[in-house]
C-alpha positions in Angstrom: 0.8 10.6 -24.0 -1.7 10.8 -21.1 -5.5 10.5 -22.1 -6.7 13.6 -22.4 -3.7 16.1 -22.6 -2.2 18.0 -25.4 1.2 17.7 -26.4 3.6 20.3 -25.2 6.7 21.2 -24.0 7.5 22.5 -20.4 10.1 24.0 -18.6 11.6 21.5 -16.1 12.4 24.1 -13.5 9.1 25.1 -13.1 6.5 23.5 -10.6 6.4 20.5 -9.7 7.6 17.4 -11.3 5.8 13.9 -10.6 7.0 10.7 -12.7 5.5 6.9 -12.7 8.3 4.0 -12.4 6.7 1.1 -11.6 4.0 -0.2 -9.3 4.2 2.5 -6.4 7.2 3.8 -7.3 8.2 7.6 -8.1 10.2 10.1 -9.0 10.0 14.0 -7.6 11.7 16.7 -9.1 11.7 20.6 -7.9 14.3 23.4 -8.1 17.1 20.2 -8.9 16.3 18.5 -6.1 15.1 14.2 -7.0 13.9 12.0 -4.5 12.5 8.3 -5.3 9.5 7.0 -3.3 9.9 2.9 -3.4 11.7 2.7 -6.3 11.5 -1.0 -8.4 13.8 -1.4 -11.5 13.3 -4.8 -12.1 10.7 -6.9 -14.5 9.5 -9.0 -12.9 10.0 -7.7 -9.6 9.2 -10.0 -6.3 10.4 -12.9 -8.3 7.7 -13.5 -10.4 5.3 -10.0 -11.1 5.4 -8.8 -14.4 5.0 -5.1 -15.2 1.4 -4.7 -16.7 1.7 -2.7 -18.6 4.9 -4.2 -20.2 8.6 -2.4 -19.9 12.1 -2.4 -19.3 14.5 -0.7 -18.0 17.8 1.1 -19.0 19.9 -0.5 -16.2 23.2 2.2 -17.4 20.8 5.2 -17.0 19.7 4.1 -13.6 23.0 3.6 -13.0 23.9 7.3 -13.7 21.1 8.9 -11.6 22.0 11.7 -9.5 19.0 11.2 -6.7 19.4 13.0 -3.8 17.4 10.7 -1.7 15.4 7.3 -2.2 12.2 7.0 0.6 10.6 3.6 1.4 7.5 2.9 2.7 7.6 -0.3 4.0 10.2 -3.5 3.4 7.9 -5.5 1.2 9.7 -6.7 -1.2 7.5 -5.1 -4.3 9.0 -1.9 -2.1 12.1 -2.4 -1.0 14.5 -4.8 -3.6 18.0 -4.7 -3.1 18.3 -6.0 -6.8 16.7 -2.2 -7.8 18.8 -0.5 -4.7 22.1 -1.6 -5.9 21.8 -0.1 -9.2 22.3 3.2 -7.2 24.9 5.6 -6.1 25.9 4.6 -3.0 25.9 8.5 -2.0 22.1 8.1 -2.2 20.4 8.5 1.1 17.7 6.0 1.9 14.9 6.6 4.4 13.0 3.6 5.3 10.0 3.4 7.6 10.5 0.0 9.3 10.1 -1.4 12.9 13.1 -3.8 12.3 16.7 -2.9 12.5 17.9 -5.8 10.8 16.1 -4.4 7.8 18.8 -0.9 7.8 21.5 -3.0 8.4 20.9 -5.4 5.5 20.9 -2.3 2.9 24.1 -0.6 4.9 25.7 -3.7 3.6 25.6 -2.7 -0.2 27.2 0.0 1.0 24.9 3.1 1.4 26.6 5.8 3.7 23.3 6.7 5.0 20.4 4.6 5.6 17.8 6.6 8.1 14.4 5.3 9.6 11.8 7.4 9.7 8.9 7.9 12.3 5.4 9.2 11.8 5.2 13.2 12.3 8.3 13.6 11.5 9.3 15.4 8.9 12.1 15.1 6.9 14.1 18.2 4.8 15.5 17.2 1.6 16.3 20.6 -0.8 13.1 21.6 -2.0 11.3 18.9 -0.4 9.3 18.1 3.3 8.4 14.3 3.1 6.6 13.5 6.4 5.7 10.0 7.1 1.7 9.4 8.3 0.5 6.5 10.1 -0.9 3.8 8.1 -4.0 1.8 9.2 -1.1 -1.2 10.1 2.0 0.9 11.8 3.7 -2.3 12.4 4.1 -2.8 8.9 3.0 0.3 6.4 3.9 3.8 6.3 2.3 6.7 3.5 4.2 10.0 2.6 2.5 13.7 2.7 5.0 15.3 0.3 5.2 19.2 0.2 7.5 21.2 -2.6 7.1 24.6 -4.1 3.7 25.3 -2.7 2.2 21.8 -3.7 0.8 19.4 -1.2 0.4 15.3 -2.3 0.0 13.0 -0.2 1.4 9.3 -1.4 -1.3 6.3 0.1 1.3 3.7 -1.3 -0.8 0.5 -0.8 -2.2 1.1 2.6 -5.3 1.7 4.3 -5.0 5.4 5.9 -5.5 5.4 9.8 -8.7 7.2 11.2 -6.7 9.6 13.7 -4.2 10.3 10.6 -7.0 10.8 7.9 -8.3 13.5 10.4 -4.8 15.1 10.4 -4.5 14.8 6.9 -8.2 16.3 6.2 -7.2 19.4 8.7 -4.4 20.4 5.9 -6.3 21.0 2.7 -6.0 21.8 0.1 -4.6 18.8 -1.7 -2.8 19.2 -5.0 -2.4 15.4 -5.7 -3.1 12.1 -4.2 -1.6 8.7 -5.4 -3.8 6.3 -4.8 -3.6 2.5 -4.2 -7.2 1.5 -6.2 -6.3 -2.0 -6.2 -8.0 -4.2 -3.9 -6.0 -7.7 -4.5 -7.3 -10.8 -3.7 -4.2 -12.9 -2.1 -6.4 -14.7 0.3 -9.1 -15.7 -1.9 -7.0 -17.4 -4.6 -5.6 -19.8 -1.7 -8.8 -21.3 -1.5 -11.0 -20.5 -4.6 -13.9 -22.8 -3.9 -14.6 -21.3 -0.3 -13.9 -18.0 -1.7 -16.8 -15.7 -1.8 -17.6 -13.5 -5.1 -16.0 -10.6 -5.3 -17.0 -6.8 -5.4 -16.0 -5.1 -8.6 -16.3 -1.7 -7.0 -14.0 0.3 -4.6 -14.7 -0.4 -1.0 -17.0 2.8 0.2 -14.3 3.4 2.9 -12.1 4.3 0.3 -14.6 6.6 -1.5 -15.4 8.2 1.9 -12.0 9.0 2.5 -11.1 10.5 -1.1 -14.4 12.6 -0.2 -13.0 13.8 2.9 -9.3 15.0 1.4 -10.9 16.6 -1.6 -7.7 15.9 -3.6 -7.8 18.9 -7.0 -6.5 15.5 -8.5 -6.0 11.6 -8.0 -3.7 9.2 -9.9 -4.8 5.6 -9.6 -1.8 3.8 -8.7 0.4 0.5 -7.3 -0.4 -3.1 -7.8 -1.6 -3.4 -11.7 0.8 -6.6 -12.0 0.7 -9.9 -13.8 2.2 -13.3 -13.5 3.6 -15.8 -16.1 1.3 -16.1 -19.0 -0.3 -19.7 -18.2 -1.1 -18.4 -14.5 -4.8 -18.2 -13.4 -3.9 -15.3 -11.4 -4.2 -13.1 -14.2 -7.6 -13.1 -14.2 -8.3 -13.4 -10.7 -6.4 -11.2 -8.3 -7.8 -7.9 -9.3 -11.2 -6.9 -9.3 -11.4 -3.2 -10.1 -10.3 -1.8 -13.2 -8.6 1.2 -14.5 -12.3 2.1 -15.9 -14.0 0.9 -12.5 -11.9 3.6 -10.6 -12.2 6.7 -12.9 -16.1 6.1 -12.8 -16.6 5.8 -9.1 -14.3 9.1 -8.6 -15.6 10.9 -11.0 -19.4 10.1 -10.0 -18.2 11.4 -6.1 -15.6 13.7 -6.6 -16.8 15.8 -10.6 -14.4 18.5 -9.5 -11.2 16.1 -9.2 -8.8 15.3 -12.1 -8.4 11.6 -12.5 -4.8 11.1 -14.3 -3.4 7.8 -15.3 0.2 7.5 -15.4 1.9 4.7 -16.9 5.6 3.7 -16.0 7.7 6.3 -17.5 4.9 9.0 -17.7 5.2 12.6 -16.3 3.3 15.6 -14.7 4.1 18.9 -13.8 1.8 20.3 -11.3 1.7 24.3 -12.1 -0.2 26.7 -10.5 -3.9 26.1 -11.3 -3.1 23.2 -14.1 -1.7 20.0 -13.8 0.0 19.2 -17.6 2.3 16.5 -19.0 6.0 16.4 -19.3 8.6 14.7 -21.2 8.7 10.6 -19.9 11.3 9.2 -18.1 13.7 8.3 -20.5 15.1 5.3 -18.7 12.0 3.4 -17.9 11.1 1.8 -21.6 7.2 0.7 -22.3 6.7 -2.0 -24.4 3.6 -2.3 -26.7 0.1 -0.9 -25.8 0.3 0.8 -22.6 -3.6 2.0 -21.9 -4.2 -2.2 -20.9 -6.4 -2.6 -18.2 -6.7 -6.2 -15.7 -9.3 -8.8 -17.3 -10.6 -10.0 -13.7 -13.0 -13.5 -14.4 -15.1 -14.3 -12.2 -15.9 -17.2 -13.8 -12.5 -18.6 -14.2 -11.6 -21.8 -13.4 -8.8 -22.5 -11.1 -5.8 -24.5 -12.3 -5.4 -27.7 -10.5 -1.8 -27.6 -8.1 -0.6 -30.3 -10.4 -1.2 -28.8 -14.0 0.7 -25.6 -12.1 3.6 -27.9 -10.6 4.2 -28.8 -14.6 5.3 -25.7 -14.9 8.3 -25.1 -13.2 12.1 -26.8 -13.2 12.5 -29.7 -11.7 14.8 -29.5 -8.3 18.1 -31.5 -8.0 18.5 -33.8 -5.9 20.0 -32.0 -3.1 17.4 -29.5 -3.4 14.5 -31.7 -3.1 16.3 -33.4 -0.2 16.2 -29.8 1.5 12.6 -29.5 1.2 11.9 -33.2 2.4 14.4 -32.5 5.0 11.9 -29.4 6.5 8.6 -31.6 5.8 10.3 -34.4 7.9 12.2 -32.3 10.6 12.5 -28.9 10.6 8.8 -27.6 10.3 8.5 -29.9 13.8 10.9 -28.0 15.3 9.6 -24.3 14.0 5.7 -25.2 15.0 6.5 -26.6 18.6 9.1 -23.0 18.4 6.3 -21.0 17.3 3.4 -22.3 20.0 -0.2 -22.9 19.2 -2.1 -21.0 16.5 -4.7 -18.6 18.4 -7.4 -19.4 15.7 -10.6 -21.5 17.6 -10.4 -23.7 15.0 -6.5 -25.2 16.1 -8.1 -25.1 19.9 -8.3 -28.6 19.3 -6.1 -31.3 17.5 -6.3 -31.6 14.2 -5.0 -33.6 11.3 -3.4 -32.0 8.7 -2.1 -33.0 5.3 1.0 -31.3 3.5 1.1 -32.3 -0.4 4.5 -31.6 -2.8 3.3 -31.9 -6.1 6.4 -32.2 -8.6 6.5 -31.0 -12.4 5.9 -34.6 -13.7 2.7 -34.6 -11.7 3.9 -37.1 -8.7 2.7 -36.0 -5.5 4.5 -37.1 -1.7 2.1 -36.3 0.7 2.9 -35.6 4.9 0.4 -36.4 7.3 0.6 -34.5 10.8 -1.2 -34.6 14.2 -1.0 -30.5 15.3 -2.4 -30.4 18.5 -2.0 -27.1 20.6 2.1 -26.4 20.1 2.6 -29.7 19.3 3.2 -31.3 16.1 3.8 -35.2 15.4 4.0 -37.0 12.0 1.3 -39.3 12.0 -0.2 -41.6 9.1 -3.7 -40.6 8.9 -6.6 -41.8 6.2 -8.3 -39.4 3.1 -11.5 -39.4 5.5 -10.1 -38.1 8.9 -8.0 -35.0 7.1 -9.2 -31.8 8.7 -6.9 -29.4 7.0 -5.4 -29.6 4.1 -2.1 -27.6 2.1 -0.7 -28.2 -1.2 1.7 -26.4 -3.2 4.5 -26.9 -5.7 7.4 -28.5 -4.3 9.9 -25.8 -6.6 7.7 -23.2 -4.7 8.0 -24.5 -1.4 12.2 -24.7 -2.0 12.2 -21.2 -3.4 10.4 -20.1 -0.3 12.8 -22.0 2.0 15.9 -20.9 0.1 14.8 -17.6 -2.3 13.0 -15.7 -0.3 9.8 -16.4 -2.6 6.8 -15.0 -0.8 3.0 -16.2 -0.3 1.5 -14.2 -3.4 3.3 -15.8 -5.8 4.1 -19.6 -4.3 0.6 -20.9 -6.2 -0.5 -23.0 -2.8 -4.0 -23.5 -2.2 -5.3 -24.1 1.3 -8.5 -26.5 2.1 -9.5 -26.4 -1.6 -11.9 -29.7 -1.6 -14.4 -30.9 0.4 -13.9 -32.7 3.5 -16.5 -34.4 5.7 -19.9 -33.0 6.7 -18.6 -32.9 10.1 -15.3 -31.3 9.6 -17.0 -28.9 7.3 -19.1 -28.2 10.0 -16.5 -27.3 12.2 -14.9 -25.3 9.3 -18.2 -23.3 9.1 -19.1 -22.6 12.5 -19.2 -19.0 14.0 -18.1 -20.1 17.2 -14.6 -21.4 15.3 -14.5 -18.1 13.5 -14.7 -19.5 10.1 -11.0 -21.0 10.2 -8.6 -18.2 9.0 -6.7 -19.1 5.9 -3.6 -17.4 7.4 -3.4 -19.7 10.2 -2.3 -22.5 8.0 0.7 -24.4 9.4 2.9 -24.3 6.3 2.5 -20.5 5.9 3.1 -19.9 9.9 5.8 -21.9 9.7 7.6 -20.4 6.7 6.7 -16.5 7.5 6.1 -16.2 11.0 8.6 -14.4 12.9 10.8 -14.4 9.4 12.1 -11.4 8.1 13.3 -10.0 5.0 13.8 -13.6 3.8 13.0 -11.5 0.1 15.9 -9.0 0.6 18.4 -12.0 2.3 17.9 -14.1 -0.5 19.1 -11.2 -2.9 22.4 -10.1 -0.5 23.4 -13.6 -0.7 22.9 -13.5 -4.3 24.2 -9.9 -5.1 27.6 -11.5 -2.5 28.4 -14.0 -4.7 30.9 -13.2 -7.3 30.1 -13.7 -10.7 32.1 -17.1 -12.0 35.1 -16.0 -14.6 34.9 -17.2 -17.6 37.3 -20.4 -18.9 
């Protein structure tokens, strides 16, 4: 039961029904019409994210859901799974906000009759509902929802920042009934390189405070992100700063008039006229133990070494570790000189940089490389002369080349140790623009110009047929 609510039962025809799945995912209900916003059935989800807190799923239930339509903000993969998609009816329509067509055609192939982009402004008319898409801060990539049914307006952040001509827009139509908001701020870049990292702020950024001010929501549910990894990962106590706690007392201290509600996977609301209550839970998303957990982010804790996290995981075969020597030795020359020079100062001039594959019984093989503008040579090159350095697992970098594994969970760690005072120097200096992490050659190499390497992975996966049994 929700903090703070008394137990009672509701009407499901009446208002406005709002239910939590999982990360950003929902579930809308009025007058019998269901729609889905980014929808995840799957623990862990993006290969290697673990519902916190803990559930499960009733795969058969899912299986028998009668949604009329499934919207999708964006095609990360924690948004747009085709493992969660194909427990669906294929008489489901999907909207998608993407800039890529490949990305429509790769879920037409499980079979949906009707996959549909959509566009910011434009609304869309489902039954009872008017989802119109609003421009994220990053249109290339993100999309947020303004949801209207039975007199209610919501508007669904996702995990984006808002865009300043859209937050205008969106102030101009108050009131708000609802917002679902993204109070996260993850910290994917600084775990690549913990020592340079700088210490992180345990409150919510004051943009974010400024722009709840401005839309005045009547209420605000904290929401996406709130993951874990695998229970030896270091992650777990350093990705997420702000807390569950952290958000309700910054809103509350700027907004005393709005509602904060917390809503667990599987938890419902009804929004009614002048009172938001609970409702009966989903009854096919299953929690697991204590669900009122909140994120334990350390700032003191120490980073596991590459190594002690390479123990972790299988080894490869043979022919898989040949494919990932095979990239180290070829194909990641032929995808830099393919890709041209970085546009970070730093990579203005050569460089040397070192690619280490540490295995799970702690051996390390080790690639030395000349980059200089779009060119790329293997070159021998001593400890003292490295200027930029990359290490990660070698059953990561595979399952990146061949599962569609993605940067947040592949454990690599970028420039992580001291080099010398001159090429610190160079790291440091304004004039270089302090040497963005995101520029490093493996990560450029593997996800630039890639896409949906997450959702290719599955089709070929989901393709296969299931071997009979002897």
């Amino acid at each position: 039961m929700l903090p703070g609510f008394c137990r009672l039962t509701l009407n499901p025809e009446m208002g406005l029904r709002v239910s939590r799945i999982l990360h950003a995912g929902y579930l809308f209900e009025s007058a019998g019409t269901k729609i889905a916003f980014d929808p995840i059935f799957e623990n862990p989800f993006s290969r290697n994210c673990y519902a916190f807190p803990k559930v499960s799923f009733d795969r058969n239930a899912i299986r028998a859901l009668q949604l009329d339509a499934v919207f999708i903000s964006h095609y990360h993969d924690d948004h747009c799974s085709l493992e969660s998609l194909n427990l669906l009816s294929r008489e489901t329509a999907i909207y998608l906000y993407c800039i890529h067509d490949e990305m429509f055609e790769v879920i037409r192939k499980l079979g949906f009759k009707s996959v549909q982009p959509l566009f910011p402004n434009s609304p869309v008319h489902i039954g009872a509902f008017t989802i119109t898409p609003r421009k994220a801060l990053d249109p290339d990539v993100d999309s947020i929802f303004q949801i209207q049914a039975d007199g209610f307006n919501i508007l669904n952040v996702v995990d984006s920042w808002i865009d300043p001509i859209a937050l205008d827009n969106l102030v101009q139509q108050a009131p708000w009934d609802l917002v679902l908001w993204p109070f996260q701020t993850m910290l994917e870049v600084d775990v690549l390189s913990p020592s340079r990292a700088s210490p992180a702020s345990r409150e919510l950024p004051p943009e974010w405070i400024e722009q709840i001010k401005s839309i005045g929501p009547r209420a605000i549910v904290p929401s996406s992100c709130q993951f874990i990894h695998e229970d030896w990962s270091w992650y777990n106590h350093a990705l997420f700063p702000i807390t569950y706690r952290q958000f309700e007392k910054e809103i509350r201290s700027a907004l005393p008039k709005t509602e904060v509600i917390r809503m667990n996977p599987s938890t419902s609301v009804v929004l009614e006229r002048g009172a938001i209550r609970p409702s009966a839970p989903l009854t096919w998303v299953k929690p697991i133990g204590e669900q009122n957990v909140d994120y334990e982010f350390r700032a003191d804790a120490v980073p596991t070494s590459t190594r002690e996290i390479a123990n972790h995981f299988s080894p490869l075969t043979a022919e898989q570790s040949q494919r990932v020597h095979q990239y180290c030795e070829k194909e990641i020359l032929e995808r830099y000189r393919d890709l041209g020079s970085s546009q970070d100062p730093y990579f203005r001039r050569p460089r040397r940089w070192r690619l280490s594959l540490y295995d799970q019984d702690g051996s390390v093989v080790s690639y030395s490389y000349l980059l200089e503008h779009d060119d790329i040579i293997i070159q021998d090159t001593p400890d003292g002369t490295i200027e930029w350095r990359t290490d990660v697992p070698i059953a990561k970098l595979y399952a990146a080349l061949e599962l569609g594994e993605s940067l947040t969970s592949m454990y690599m760690r970028i420039n992580d140790q001291p080099f010398s005072s001159t090429i610190e120097a160079d790291l440091a200096d304004a004039d270089l623009a302090d040497a963005d992490l995101l520029e490093d050659p493996l990560l450029r190499c593997l996800f630039s110009r890639d896409f949906a390497s997450y959702q290719l992975a599955q089709m070929r996966h989901l393709m296969t047929p299931e071997p009979k049994p002897i």
